[in-house]
Every structure is written in C-alpha cells, then in structure tokens.
N, C-alpha and C positions, 0 to 999 in steps of 0.2 A: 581517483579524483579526490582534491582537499575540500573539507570543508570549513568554514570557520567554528573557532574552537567552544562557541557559543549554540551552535548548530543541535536541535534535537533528533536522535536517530530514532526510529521506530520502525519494526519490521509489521508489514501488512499484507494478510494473508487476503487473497481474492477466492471467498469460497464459492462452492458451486450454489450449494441451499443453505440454506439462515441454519444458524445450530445455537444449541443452549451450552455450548463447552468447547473447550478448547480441541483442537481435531485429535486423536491421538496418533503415535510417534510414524507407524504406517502410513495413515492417514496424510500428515503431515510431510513426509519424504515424497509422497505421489505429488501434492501439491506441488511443492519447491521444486521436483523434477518437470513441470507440466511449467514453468515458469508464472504459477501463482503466489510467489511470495517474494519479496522483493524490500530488501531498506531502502527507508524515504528519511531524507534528511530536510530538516526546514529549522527558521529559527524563527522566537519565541513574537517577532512581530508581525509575519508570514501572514495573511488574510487565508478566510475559505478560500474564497477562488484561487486564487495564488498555488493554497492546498490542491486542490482539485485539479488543475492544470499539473499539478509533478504527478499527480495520481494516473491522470490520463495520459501521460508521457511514460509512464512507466507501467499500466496495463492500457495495450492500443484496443482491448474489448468494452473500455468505456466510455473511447472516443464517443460522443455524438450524445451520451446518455446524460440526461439532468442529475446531478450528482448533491443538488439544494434538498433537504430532509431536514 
C-alpha cells in the first residue's frame, strides 16, 4: 500500500499490562508474532478519532473499547 509522502509512520505496540520501558528484544518478537505490533500511518492533520478508528482497524481487540483518555 502507498502512502502519501507526507504520511507519519509509527509502529504501535498493543501491550498486554502498562510497562515503564520499552519491552525487551524477546519480549517484543512474542508480541509482533502474536500480531500486536503493527505500522500505522496517518498524516499530520488526521483528528483522534480518525486515529482511533486505523487503531481499531488494525487491532480488532479494541473494536467496541472507548479509546478517549
């Protein structure tokens, strides 16, 4: 898929529990195998919801969940 060249990428990890650090490299291979990590592309005038909607297109475990914080 193309995006336009304007487009911000950013890779977003779906974790299980809230953590104070980045997962380490095992940690983070389970994840990306378990299909919790995922590029999200959007560009720089994109609203939240806009956000949130690619979010729940691309984890369907947050279909339904309020995602406003």
């Amino acid at each position: 898929m193309t995006y336009n060249n304007r487009a911000f990428s950013r890779t977003v990890v779906l974790l299980d529990v809230r953590r104070n650090s980045v997962p380490r490299s095992v940690e983070y291979n389970r994840l990306q195998n378990s299909g919790r990590v995922k590029d999200i592309h959007f560009t720089k005038n994109t609203d939240s919801s806009q956000i949130g909607d690619i979010l729940q297109v691309s984890f369907l475990s947050l279909v339904g969940q309020d995602l406003t914080r």
